[in-house]
C-alpha positions as CSV (number, residue, x, y, z in Angstrom):
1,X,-56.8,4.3,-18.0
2,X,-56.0,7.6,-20.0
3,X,-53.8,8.0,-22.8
4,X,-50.9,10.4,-21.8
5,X,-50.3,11.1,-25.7
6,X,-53.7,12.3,-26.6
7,X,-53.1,15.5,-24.5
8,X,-49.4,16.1,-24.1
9,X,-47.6,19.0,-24.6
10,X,-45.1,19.9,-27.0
11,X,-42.3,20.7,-25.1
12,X,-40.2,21.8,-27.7
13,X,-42.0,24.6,-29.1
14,X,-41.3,27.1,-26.0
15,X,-39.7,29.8,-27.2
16,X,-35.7,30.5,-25.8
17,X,-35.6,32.9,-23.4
18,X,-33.2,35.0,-25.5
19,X,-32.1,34.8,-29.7
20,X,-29.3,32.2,-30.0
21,X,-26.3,33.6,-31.5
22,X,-24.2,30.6,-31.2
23,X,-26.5,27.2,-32.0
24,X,-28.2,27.3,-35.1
25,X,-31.9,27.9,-34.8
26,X,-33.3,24.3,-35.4
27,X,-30.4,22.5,-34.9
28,X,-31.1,18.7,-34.1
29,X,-29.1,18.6,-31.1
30,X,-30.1,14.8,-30.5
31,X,-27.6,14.5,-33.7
32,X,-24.3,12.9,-32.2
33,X,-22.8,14.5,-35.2
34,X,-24.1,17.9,-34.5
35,X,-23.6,18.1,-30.7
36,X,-20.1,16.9,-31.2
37,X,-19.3,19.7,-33.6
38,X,-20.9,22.3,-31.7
39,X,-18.2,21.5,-28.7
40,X,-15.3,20.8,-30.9
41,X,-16.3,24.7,-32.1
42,X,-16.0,26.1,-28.6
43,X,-13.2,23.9,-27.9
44,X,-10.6,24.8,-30.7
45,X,-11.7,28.9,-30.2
46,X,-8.4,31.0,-29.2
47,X,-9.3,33.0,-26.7
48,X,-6.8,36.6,-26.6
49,X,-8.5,37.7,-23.5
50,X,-10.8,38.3,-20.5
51,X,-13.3,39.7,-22.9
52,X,-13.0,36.3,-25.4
53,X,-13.2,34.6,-22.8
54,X,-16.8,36.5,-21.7
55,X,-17.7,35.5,-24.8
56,X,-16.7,32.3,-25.1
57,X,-18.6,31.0,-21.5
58,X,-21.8,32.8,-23.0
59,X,-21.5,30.8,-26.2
60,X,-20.7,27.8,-23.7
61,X,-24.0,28.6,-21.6
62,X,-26.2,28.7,-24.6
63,X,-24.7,25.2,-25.7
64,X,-25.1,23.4,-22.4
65,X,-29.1,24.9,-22.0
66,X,-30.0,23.7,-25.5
67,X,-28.3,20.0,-25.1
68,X,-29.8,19.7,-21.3
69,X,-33.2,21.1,-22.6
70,X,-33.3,18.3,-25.8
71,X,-31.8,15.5,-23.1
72,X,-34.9,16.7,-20.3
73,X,-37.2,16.6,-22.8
74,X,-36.5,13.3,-24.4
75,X,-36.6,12.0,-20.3
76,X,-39.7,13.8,-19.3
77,X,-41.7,11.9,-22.8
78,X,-39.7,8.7,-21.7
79,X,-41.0,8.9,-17.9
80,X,-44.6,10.0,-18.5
81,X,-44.8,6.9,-20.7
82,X,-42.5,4.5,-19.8
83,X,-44.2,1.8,-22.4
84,X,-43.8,3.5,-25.5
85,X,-41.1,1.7,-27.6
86,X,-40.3,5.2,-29.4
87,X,-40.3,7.3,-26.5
88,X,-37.7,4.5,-24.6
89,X,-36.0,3.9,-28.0
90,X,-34.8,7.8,-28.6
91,X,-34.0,8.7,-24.9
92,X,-31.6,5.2,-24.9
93,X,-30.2,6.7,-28.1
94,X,-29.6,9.8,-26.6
95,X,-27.9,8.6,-23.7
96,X,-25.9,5.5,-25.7
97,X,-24.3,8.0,-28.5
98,X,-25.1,11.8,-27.6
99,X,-23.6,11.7,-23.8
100,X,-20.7,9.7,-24.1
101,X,-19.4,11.7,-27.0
102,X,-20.0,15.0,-24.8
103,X,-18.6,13.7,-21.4
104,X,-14.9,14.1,-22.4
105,X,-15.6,17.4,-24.6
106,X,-17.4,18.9,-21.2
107,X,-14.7,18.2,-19.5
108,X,-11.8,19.3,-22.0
109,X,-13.8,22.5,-22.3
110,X,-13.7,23.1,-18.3
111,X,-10.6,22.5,-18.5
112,X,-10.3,25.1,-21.3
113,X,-12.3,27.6,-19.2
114,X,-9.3,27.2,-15.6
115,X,-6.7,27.3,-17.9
116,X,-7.9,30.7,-19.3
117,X,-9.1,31.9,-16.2
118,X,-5.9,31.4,-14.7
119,X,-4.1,33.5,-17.7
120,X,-6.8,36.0,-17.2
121,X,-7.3,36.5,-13.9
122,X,-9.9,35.8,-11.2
123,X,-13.2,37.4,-12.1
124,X,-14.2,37.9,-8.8
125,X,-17.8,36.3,-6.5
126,X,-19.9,36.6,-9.9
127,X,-18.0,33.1,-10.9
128,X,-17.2,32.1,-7.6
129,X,-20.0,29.2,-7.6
130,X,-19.1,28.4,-10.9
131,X,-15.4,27.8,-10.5
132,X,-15.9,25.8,-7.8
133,X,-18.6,23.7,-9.4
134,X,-16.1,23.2,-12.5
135,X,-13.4,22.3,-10.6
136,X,-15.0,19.7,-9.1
137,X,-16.1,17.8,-12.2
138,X,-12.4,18.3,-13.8
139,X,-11.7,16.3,-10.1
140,X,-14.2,13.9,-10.8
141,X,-13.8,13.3,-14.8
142,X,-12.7,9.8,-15.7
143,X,-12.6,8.4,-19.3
144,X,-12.9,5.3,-18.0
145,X,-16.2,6.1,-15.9
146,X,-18.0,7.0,-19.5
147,X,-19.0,3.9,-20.5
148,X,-20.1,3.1,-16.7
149,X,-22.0,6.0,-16.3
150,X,-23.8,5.2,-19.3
151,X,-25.1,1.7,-18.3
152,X,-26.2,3.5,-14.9
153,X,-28.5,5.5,-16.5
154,X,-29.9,3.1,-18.8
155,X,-30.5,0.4,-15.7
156,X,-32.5,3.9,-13.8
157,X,-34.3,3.5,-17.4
158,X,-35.0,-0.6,-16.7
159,X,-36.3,0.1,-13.1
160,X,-38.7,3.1,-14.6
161,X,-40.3,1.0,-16.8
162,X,-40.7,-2.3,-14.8
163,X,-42.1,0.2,-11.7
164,X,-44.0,2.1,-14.2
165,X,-45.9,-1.9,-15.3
166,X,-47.3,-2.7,-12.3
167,X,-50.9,-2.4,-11.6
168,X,-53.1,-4.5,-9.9
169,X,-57.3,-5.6,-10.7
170,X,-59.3,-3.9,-7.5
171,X,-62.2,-3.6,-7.3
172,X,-63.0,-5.1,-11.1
173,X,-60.5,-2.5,-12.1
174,X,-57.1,-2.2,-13.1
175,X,-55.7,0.6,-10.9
176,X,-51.8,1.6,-10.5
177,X,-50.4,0.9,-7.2
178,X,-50.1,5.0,-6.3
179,X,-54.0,4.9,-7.0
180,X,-54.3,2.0,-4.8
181,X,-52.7,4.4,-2.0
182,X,-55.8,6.3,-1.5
183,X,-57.6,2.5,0.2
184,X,-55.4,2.6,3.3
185,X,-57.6,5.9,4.2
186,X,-61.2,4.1,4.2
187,X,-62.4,3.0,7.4
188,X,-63.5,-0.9,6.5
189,X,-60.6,-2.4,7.4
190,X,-60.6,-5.5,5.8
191,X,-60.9,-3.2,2.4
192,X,-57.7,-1.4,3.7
193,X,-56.1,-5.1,4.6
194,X,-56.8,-6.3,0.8
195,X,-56.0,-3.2,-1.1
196,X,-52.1,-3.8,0.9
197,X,-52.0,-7.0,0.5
198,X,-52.7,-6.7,-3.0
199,X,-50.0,-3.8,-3.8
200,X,-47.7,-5.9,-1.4
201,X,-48.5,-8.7,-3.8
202,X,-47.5,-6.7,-7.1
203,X,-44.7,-5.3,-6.0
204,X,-43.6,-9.0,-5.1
205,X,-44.0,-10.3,-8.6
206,X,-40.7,-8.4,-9.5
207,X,-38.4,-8.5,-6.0
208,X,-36.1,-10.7,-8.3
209,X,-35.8,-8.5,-11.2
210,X,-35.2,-5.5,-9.0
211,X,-32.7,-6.7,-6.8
212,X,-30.7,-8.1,-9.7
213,X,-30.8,-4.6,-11.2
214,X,-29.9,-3.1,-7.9
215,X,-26.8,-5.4,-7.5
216,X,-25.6,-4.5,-10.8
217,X,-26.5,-0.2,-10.1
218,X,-24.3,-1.1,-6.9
219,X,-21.5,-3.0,-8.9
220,X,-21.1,-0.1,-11.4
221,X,-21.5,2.6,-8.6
222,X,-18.4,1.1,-6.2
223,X,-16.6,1.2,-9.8
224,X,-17.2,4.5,-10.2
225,X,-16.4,5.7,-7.3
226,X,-12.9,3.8,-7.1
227,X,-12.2,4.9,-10.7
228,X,-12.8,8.8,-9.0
229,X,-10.0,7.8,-6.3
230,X,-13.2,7.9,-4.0
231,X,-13.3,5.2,-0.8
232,X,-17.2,4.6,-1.8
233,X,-20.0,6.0,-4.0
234,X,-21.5,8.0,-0.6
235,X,-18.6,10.1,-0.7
236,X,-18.4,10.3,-4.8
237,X,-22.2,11.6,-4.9
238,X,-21.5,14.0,-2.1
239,X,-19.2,15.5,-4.3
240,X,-20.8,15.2,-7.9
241,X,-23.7,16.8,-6.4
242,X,-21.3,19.7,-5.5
243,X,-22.4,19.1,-1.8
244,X,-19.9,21.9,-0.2
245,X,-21.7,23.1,2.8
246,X,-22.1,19.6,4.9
247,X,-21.0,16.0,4.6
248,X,-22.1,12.5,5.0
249,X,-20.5,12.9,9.1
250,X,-23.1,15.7,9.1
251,X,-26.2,13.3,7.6
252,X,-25.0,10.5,9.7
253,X,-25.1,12.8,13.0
254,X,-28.6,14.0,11.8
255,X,-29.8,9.9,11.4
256,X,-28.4,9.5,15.0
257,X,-30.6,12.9,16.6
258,X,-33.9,11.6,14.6
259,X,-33.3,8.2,16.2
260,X,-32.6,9.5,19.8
261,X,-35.4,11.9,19.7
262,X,-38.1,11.8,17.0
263,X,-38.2,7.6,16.6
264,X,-39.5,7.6,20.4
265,X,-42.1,10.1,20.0
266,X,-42.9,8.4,16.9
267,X,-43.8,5.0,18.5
268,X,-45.6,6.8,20.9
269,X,-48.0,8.3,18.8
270,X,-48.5,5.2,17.2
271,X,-48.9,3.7,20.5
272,X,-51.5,5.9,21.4
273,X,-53.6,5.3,17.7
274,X,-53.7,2.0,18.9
275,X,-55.7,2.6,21.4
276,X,-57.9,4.5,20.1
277,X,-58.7,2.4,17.4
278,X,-59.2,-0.5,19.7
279,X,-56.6,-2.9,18.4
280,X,-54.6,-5.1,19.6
281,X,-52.1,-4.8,17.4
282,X,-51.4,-1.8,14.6
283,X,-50.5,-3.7,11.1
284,X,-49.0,-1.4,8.3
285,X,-53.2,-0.8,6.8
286,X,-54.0,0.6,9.7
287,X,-51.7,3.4,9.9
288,X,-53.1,6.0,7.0
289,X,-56.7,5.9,8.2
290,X,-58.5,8.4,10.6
291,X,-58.2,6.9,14.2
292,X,-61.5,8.3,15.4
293,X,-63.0,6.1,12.4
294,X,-63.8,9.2,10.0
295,X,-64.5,8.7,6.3
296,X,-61.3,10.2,4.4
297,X,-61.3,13.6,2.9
298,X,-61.6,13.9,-1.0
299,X,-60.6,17.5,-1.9
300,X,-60.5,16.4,-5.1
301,X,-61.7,13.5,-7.7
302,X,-59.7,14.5,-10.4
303,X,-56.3,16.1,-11.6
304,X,-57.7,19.3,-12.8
305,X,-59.5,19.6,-9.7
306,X,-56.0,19.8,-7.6
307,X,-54.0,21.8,-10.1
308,X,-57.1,24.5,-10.1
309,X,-57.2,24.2,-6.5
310,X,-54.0,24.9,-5.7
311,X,-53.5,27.8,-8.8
312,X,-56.5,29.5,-6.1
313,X,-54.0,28.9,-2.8
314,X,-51.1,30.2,-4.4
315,X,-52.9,33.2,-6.1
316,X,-54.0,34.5,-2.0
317,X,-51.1,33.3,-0.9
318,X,-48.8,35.5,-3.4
319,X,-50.1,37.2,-6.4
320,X,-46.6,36.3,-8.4
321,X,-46.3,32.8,-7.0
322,X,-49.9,32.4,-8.5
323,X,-49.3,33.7,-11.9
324,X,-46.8,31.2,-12.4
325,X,-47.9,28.3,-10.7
326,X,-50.9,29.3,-13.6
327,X,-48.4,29.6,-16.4
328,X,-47.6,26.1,-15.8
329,X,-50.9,24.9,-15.3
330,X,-51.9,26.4,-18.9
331,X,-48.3,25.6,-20.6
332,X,-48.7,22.1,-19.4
333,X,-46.0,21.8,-17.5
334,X,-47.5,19.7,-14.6
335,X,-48.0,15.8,-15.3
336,X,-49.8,14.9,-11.5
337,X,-51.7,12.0,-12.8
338,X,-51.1,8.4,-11.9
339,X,-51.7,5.9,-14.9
340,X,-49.9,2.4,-16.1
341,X,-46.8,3.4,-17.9
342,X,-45.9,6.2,-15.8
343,X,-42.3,6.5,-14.1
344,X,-42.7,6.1,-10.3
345,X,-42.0,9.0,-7.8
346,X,-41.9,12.7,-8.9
347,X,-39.4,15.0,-9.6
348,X,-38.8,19.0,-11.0
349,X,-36.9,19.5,-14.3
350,X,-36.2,22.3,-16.1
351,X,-36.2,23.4,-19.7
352,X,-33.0,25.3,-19.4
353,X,-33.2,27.3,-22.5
354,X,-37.0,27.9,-22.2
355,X,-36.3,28.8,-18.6
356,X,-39.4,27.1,-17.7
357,X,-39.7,24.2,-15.1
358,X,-42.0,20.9,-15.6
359,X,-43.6,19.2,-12.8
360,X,-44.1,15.6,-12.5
361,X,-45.4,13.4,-9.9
């Protein structure tokens, strides 16, 4: 399996997309010390009027990009290795001492910011969809959810790593169970029956470790949540998330139409590849592979293969959307492929003060 390290990219030598005028210019701002004192700055900053106070949210901005952006960076190294000790060591210190120092200083300084709007005055739809977001997390602030919120994200951290261990030996080689995925679409079905049973098996070895980390994620949630005057953690994430245009009624009523409507059709169609596969009963490795007993499609073998690929789709779909979709490809900003140590699942981050998103999946 491929190093991740011998080809990474240094994330942290973007450029910003504009001159700081507030942080210093290679300030270590995974420094406790220096974060700390770069809000206590902003908070203890008299602010006269509407035009200090312009000031002051820009100074603010630039702040919050260059913490996020050293905090995403420190989680996108930790994910795309999840079994280096020094990658694991400096994103648990940055989450153990940098974050719970800043929680209450975030929210002292939106508290700051309504107070001197309020003296101000409104500022009209160009701060609508921040006020709102800000007065939801002066809602949702609780000293005493710090220290919880903390041991959340370092038990997100746990699962990571013990997800991002498993492999299984297939084959005579040691393969990681999203490169086991693509054995469900070969047409030998006893090949597709042992590349399951295998992952199955894996996945097994840890059910106990994982649902003792999920009890105690669910423990510190419901705390949460109560602390936030919430009546669960559905309703507190709703709102963290700043969720405003529908509500957990409305996901619940959507669960109810896909079971009325698309679970039937659903069954159908798997009724129906039954048949034509000739069995008499469909098991969970038959359900990926071609009914009409095709070999499966390999549009690619390799990474570079997919990312070049689809750099040509977007470029005739859109010209812009292929220039960029190429600036990441060259910048490095897209980790696609599956190795041990890897985080599982995907997600988008951004380098907010590169303005400049990363890919990983």
């Amino acid at each position: 399996m491929t190093d991740q390290r011998q080809h990474e990219t240094d994330l942290s030598a973007f450029p910003h997309y504009q001159p700081r005028r507030f942080v210093l210019e290679g300030a270590d701002l995974t420094d406790k010390a220096v974060v700390v004192d770069l809000h206590k700055a902003l908070l203890s900053r008299e602010l006269r009027s509407g035009e200090d106070l312009e000031a002051w949210i820009g100074d603010l901005s630039e702040l919050t990009a260059a913490v996020d952006e050293a905090g995403s960076i420190l989680y996108v190294r930790m994910t795309c290795q999840t079994d280096d000790a020094e990658r694991a060591n400096r994103y648990k210190a940055f989450m153990t001492h940098v974050v719970p120092a800043v929680r209450p200083l975030g929210h002292a300084l939106n508290a700051k910011y309504l107070a001197a709007r309020e003296q101000f005055g409104a500022a009209g739809p160009r701060y609508e969809v921040y006020d709102r977001t800000t007065r939801m997390q002066v809602r949702l602030f609780r000293e005493a959810n710090v220290p919880l919120q903390t041991d959340l994200s370092l038990l997100s951290q746990e699962y990571q790593t013990l997800c991002g261990a498993m492999t299984v030996t297939f084959d005579g080689k040691e393969r990681t169970l999203p490169q086991m995925a693509r054995y469900q679409h070969e047409t030998d079905r006893d090949v597709r029956q042992r590349a399951w049973q295998a992952t199955t098996d894996r996945r097994l070895q840890d059910k106990d470790a994982l649902e003792a980390l999920f009890d105690r994620m669910l423990a510190l949630r419901a705390r949460v949540a109560a602390n936030a005057d919430f009546p669960s953690f559905r309703e507190y994430s709703f709102a963290e998330r700043n969720r405003f245009d529908y509500t957990p009624q409305d996901c619940l009523a959507y669960h109810d139409a896909v079971e009325a409507v698309v679970v039937p059709l659903w069954r159908d169609i798997q009724q129906r590849r039954r048949e034509r596969m000739g069995l008499e009963s469909l098991r969970p490795w038959d359900t990926s592979v071609d009914p009409e007993g095709r070999g499966p499609l390999k549009p690619f073998a390799e990474p570079s293969e997919l990312i070049n690929g689809c750099a040509e789709v977007f470029a005739r779909t859109d010209p812009q959307l292929g220039r960029q979709f190429a600036m990441m490809r060259d910048a490095g900003l897209l980790d696609l492929a599956s190795r041990k140590g890897k985080a599982p699942g995907g997600y988008a981050t951004t380098l907010a003060e590169a303005r400049r998103p990363f890919i990983f999946m």
